[in-house]
Backbone as CSV, one residue per row, in Angstrom:
resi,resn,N_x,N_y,N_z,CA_x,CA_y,CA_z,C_x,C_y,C_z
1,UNK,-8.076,-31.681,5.943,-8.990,-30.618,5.553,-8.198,-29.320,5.450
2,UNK,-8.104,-28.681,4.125,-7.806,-27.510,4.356,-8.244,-26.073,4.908
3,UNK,-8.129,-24.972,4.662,-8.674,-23.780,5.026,-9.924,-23.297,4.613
4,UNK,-9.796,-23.863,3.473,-11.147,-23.493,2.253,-12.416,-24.267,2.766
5,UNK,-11.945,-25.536,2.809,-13.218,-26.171,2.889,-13.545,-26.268,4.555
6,UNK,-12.456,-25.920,5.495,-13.207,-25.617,6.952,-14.007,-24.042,6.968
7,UNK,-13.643,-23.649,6.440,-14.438,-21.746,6.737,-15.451,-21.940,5.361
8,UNK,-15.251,-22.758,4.520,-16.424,-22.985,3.374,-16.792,-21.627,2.590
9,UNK,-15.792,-20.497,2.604,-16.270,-19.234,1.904,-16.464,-19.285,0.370
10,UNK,-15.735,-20.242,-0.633,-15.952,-20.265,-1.703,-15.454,-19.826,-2.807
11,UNK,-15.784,-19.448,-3.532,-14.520,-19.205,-5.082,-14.809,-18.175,-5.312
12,UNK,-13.096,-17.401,-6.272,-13.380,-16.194,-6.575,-12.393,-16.609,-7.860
13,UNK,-12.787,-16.138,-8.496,-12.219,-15.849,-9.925,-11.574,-14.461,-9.940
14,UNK,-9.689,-14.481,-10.444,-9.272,-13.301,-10.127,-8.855,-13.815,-11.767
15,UNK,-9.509,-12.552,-12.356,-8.773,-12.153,-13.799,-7.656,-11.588,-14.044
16,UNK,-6.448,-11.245,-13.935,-5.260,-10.032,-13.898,-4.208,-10.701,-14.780
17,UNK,-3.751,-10.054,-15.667,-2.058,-10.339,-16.454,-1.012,-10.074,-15.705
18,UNK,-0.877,-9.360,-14.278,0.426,-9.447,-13.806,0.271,-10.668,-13.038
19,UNK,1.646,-11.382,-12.969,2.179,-12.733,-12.044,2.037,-12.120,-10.370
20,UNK,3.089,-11.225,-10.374,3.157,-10.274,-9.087,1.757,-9.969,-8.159
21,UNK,0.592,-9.799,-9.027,-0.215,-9.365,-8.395,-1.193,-10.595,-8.043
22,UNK,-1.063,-11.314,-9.294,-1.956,-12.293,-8.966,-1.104,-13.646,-7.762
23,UNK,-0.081,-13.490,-7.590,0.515,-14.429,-6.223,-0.114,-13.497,-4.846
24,UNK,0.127,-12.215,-4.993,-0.353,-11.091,-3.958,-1.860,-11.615,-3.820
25,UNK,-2.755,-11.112,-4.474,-4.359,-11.532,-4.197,-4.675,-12.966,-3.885
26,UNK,-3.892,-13.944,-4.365,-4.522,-15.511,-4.074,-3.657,-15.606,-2.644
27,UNK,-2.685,-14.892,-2.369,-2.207,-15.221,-0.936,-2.974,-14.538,-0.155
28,UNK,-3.733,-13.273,0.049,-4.340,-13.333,0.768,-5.901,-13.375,1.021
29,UNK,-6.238,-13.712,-0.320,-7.833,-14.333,-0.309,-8.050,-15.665,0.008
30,UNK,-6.966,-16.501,-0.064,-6.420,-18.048,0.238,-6.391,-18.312,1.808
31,UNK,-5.521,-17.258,2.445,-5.552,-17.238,3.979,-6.985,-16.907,4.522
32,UNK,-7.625,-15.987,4.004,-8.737,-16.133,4.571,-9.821,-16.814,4.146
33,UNK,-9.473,-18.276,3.551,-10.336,-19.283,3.562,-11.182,-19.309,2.085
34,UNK,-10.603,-18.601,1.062,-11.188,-18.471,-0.369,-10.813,-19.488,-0.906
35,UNK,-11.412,-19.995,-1.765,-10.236,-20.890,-3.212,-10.578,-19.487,-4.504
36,UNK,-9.460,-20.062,-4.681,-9.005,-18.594,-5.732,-8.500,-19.345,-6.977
37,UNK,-9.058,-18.878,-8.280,-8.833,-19.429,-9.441,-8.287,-18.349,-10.050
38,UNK,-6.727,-18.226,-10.740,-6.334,-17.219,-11.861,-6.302,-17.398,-13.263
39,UNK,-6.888,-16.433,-13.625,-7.300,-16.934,-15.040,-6.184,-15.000,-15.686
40,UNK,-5.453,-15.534,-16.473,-4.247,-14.283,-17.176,-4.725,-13.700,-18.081
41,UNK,-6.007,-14.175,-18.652,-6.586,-13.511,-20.136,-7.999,-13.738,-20.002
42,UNK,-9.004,-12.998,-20.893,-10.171,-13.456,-21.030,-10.830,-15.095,-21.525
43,UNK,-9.964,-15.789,-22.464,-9.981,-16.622,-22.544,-9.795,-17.690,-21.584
44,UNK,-9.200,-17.454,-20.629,-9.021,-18.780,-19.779,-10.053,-18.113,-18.472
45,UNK,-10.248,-17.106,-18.495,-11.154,-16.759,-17.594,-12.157,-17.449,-18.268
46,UNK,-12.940,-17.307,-19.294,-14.193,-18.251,-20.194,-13.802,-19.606,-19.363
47,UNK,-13.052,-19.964,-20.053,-12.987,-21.495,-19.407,-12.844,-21.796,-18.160
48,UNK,-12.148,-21.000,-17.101,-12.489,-21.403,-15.702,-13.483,-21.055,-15.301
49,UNK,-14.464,-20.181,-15.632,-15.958,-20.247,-15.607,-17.112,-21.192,-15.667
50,UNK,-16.247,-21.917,-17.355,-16.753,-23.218,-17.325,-16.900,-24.029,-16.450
51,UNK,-15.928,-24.228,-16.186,-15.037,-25.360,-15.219,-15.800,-25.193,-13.755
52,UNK,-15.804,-24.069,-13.108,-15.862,-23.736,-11.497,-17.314,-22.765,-11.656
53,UNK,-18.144,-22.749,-12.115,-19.561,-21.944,-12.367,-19.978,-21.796,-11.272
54,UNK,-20.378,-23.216,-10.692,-20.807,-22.893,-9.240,-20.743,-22.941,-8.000
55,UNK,-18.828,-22.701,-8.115,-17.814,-22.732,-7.029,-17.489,-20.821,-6.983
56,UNK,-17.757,-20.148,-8.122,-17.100,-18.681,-8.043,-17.905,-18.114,-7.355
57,UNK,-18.285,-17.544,-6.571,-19.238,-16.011,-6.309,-18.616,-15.372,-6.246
58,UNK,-17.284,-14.571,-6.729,-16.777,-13.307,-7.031,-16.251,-13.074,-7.895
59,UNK,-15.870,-12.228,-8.739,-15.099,-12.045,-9.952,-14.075,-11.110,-9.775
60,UNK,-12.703,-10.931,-9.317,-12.224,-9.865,-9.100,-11.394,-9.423,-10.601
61,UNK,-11.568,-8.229,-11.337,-11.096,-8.330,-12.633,-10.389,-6.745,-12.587
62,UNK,-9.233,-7.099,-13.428,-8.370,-5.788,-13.560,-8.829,-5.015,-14.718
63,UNK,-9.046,-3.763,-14.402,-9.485,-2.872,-15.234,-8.919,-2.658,-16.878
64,UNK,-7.486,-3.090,-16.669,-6.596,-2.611,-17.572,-5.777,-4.053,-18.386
65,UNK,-6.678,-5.049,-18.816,-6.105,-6.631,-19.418,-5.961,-5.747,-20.951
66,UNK,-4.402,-6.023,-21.306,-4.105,-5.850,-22.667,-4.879,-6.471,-23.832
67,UNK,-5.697,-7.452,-23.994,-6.619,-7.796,-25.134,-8.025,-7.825,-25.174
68,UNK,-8.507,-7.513,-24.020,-10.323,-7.320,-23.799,-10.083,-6.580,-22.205
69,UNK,-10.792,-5.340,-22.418,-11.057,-4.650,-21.338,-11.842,-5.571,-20.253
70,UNK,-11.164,-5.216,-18.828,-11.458,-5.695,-17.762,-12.998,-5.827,-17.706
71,UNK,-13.716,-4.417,-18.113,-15.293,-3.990,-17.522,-15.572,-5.078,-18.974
72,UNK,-15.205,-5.111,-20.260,-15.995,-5.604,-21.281,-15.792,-7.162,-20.948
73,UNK,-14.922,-7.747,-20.464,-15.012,-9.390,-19.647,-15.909,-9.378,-18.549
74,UNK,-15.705,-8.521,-18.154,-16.587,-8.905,-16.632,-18.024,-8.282,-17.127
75,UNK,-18.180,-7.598,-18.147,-19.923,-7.355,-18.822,-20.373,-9.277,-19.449
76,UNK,-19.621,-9.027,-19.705,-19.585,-11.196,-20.480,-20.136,-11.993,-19.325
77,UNK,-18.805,-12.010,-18.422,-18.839,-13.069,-17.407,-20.385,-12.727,-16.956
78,UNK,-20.529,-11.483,-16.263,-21.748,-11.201,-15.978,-22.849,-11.379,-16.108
79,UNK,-23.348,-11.150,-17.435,-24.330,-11.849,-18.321,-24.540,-12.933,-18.245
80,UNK,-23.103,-13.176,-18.920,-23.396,-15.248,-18.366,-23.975,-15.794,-17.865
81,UNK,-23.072,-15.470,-16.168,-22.812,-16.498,-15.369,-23.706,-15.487,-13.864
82,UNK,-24.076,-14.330,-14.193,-24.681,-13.354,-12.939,-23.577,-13.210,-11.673
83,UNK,-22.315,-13.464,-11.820,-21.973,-13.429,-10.862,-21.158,-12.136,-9.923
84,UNK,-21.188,-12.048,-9.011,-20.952,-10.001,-8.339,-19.067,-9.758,-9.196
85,UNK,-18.860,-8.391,-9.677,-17.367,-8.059,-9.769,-16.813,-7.289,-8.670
86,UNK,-15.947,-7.001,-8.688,-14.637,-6.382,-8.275,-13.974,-5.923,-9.333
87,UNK,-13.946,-4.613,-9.911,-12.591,-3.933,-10.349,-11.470,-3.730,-9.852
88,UNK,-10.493,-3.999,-10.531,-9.307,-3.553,-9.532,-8.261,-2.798,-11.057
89,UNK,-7.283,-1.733,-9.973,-6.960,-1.131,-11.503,-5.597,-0.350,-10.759
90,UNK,-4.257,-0.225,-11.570,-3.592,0.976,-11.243,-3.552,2.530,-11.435
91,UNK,-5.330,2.446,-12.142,-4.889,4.059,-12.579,-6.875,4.318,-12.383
92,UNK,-6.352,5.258,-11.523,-7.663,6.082,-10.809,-8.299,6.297,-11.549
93,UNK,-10.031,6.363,-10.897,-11.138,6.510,-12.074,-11.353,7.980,-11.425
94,UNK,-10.911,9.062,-11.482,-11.253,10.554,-11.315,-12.522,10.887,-11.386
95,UNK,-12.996,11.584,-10.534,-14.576,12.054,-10.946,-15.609,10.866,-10.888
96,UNK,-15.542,10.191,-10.864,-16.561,8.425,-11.192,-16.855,8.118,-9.555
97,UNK,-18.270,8.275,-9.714,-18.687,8.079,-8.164,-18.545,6.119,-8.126
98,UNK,-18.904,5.711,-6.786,-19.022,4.469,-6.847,-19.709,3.227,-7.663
99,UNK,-19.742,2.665,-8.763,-20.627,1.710,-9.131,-20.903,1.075,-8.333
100,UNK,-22.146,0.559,-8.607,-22.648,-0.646,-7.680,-22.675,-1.902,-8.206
101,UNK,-22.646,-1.718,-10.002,-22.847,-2.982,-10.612,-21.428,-3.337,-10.553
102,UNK,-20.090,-2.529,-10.713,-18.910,-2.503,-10.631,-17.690,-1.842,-9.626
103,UNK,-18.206,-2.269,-8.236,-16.830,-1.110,-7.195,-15.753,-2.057,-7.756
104,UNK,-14.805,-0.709,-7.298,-13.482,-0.923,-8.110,-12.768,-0.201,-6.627
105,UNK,-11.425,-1.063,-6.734,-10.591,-0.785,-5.323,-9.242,-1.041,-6.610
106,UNK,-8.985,0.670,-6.007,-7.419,1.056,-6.538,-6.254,0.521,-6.358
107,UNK,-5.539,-0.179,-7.299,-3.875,-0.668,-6.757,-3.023,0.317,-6.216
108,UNK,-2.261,0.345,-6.033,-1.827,-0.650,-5.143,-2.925,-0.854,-3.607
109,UNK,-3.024,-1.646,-3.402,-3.785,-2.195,-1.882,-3.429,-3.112,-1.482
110,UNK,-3.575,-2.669,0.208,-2.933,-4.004,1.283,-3.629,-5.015,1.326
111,UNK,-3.789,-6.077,1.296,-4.340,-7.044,1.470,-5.217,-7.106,2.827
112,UNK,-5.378,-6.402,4.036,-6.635,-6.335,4.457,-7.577,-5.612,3.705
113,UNK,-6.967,-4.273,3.042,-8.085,-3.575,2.022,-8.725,-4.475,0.842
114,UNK,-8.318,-5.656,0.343,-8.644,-6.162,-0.751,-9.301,-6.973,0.354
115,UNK,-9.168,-8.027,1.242,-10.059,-8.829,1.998,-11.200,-7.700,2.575
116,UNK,-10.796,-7.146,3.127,-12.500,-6.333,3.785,-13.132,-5.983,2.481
117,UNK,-12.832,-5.545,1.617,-13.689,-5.092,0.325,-13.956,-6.162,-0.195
118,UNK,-13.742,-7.187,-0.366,-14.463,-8.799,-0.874,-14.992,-9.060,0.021
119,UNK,-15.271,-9.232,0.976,-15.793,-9.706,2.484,-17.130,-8.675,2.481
120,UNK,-16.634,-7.316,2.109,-18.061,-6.549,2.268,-18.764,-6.978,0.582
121,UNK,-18.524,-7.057,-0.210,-19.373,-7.724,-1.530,-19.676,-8.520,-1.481
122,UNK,-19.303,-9.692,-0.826,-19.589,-10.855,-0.495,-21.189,-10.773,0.732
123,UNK,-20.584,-10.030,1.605,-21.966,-9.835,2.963,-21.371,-11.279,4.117
């Protein structure tokens, strides 16, 4: 039995084009008992959606994907599939109070900051 399926927390879909970041987030959403699916583009995000529908309850998506904006995938996925986001981004939203349909946690972050902020969206 692994980690995942003893703590039973469940899937998160992390959208992001960097390699770097996405080994960073699945290592430590993984340790604390997530299964974590990376999807590098909007397109394979579609399809691991397919695939894991009702294994994801989180969507963590980077603000800044070179061929479909982070918020305009995760407006998709959303629609879809209803399921909660996470923004994540290297470049500050100035002035922009908190969304609720969309909190967004600034890069760089430590990996307890990215686990307590999924952990608190999650409940």
């Amino acid at each position: 039995m692994n980690v995942n399926e003893s703590e039973g927390k469940g899937g998160i879909l992390l959208i992001e084009d960097d390699a770097f970041v996405q080994d960073v987030v699945k290592h430590h959403l993984s340790s604390q008992g997530y299964e974590v699916w990376v999807a590098s583009d909007p397109e394979a995000a579609r399809r691991m959606m397919d695939e894991h529908e009702h294994d994801v309850r989180l969507l963590v998506v980077d603000s800044g994907l070179p061929v479909q904006s982070g918020e305009s995938i995760a407006d998709e996925l959303k629609l879809r599939f209803g399921k909660r986001v996470l923004l994540i981004s290297g470049y500050p939203r100035p002035g922009e109070p908190e969304d609720e349909e969309y909190p967004f946690l600034q890069k760089p972050f430590t990996g307890s900051q990215l686990v307590e902020r999924v952990e608190e969206l999650l409940g």
